[in-house]
C-alpha positions as CSV (number, residue, x, y, z in Angstrom):
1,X,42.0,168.6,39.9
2,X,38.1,167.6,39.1
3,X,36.7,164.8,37.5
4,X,37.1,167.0,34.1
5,X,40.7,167.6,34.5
6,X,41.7,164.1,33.6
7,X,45.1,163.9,32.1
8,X,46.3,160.7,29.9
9,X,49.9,159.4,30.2
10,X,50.4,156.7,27.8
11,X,47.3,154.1,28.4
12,X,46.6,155.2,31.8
13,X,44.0,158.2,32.4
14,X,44.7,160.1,35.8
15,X,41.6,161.6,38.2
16,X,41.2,162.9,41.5
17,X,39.3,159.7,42.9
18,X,35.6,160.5,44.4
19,X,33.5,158.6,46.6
20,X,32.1,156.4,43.9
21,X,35.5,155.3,43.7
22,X,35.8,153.6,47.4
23,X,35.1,150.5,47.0
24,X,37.5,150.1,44.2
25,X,40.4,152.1,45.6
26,X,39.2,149.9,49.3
27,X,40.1,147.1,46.9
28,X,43.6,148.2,45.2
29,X,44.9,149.4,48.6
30,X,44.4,145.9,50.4
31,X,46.1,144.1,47.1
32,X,48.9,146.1,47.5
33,X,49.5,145.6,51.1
34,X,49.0,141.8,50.5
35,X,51.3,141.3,48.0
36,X,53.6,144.1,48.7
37,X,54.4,143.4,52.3
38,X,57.8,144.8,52.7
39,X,57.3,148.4,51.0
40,X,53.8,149.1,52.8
41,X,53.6,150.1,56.7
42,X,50.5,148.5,56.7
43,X,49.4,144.9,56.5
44,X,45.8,144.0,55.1
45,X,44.0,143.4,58.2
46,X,44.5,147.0,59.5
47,X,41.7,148.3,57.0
48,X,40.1,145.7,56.0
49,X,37.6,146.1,58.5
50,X,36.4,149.4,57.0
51,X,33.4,150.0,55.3
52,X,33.0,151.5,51.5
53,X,31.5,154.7,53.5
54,X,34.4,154.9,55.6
55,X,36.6,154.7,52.4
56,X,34.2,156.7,50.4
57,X,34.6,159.6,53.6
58,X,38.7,159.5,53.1
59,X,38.1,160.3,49.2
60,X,35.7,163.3,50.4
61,X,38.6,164.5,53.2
62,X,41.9,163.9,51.4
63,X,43.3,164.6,47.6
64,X,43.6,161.2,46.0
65,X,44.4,160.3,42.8
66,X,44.4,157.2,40.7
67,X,45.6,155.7,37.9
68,X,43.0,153.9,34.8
69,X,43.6,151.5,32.3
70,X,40.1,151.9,30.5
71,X,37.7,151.7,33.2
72,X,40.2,149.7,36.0
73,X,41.9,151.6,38.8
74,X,45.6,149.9,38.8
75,X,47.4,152.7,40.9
76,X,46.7,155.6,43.7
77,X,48.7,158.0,45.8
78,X,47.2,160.5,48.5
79,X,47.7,163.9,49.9
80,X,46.8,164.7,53.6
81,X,47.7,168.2,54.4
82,X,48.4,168.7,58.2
83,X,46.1,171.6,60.3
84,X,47.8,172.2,63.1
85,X,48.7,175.8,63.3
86,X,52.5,175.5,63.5
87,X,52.2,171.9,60.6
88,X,49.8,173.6,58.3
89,X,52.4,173.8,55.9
90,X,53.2,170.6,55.5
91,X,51.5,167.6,53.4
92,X,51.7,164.0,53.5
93,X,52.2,161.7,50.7
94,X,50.6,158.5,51.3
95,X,50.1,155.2,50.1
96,X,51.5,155.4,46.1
97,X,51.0,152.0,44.6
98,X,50.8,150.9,40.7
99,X,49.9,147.4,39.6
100,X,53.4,146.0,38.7
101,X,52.1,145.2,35.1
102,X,51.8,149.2,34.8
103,X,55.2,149.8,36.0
104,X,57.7,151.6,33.9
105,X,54.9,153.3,31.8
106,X,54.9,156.9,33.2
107,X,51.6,156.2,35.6
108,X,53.7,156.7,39.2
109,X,55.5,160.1,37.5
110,X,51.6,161.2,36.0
111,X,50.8,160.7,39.8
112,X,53.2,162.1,41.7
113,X,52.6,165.3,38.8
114,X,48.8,165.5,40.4
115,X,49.9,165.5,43.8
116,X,52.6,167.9,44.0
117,X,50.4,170.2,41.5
118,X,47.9,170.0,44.3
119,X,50.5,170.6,47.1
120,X,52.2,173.5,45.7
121,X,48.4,175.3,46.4
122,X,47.6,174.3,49.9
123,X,51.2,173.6,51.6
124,X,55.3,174.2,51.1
125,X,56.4,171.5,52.3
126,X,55.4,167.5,51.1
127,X,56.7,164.6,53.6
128,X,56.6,160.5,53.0
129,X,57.6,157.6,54.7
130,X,59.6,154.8,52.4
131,X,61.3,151.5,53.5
132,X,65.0,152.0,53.5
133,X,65.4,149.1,51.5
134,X,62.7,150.1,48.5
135,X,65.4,151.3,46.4
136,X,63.4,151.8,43.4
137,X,61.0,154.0,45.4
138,X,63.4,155.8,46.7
139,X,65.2,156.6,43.6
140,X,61.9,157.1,42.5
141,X,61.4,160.1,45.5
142,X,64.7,161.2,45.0
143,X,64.4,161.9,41.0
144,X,61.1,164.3,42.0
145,X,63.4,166.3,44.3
146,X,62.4,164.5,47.5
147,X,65.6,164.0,49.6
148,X,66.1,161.6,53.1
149,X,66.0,163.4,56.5
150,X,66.5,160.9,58.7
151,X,65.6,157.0,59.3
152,X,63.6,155.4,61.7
153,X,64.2,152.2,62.8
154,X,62.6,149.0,63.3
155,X,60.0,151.1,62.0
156,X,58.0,148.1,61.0
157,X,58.3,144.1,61.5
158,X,56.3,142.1,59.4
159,X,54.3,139.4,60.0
160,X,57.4,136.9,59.7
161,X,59.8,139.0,62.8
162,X,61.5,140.9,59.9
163,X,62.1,144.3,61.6
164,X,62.2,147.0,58.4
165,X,64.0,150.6,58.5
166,X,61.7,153.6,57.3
167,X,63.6,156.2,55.5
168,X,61.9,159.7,56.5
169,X,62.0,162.0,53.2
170,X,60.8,165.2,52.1
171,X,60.5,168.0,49.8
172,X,60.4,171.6,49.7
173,X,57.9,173.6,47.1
174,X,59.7,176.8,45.8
């Protein structure tokens, strides 16, 4: 996907995020691990220390896409394919967020659209990590064909000694 194949769902416009993006996206990602802490694996402080060009070099090495209202990035979600030569067919799925206000209004499906269009190209196989108890994420997963393999846990304990389960998930490309 370029910056000309922008697809609309509803109000929200999706794109393949670039480096001018970075310090925007930098910006969406550490709101969502603030006020999100029990869905993300990470908490603010583990990237807030990186710079827009270390942000803007993640755009430039991974397939990321994001979600506008107008001119305002409210979600994101990311693709890492693996390069090992026994893992490079697999992907990642990484850090999906939408602004709860833009919830509900097709933006997380239009997403998830762009990254398994993307995925079907360069991998057969698309992984993601989900805390157990995100049930609406996980019926979110589930509903795109992703299905649990197995749970880690104590995968994560937050900042308050709460120990969280991960639920390991994945989907195969046909």
């Amino acid at each position: 996907m370029t910056r000309e194949d922008e697809t609309a769902t509803m109000a929200l416009t999706i794109r393949r995020l670039t480096p001018a993006d970075a310090a925007e996206f930098h910006a969406l990602r550490q709101e969502g691990f603030r006020l999100n802490e029990r869905e993300f694996r990470f908490a603010p402080e583990d990237e807030a220390h990186l710079t827009t060009a270390d942000v803007a070099a993640r755009l430039t090495r991974e397939f990321v896409v994001g979600a506008f209202d107008g001119g305002t990035l409210v979600g994101v979600a990311g693709l890492a394919c693996l390069s090992g030569a026994k893992t490079k067919h697999k992907a990642l799925l990484w850090g999906m967020y939408l602004r709860e206000r833009h919830r509900g209004e097709g933006g997380a499906d239009a997403l998830m659209a762009a990254l398994i269009e993307q995925a079907r190209g360069a991998c057969e196989i698309v992984t993601l990590t989900v805390m157990r108890d995100n049930h609406r994420a996980r019926r979110f997963y589930e509903r795109w064909g992703f299905t649990i393999y197995g749970v880690e846990p104590a995968s994560v304990k937050t900042a308050d000694g709460v120990y969280l389960d991960e639920a390991l998930m994945a989907r195969r490309l046909d």
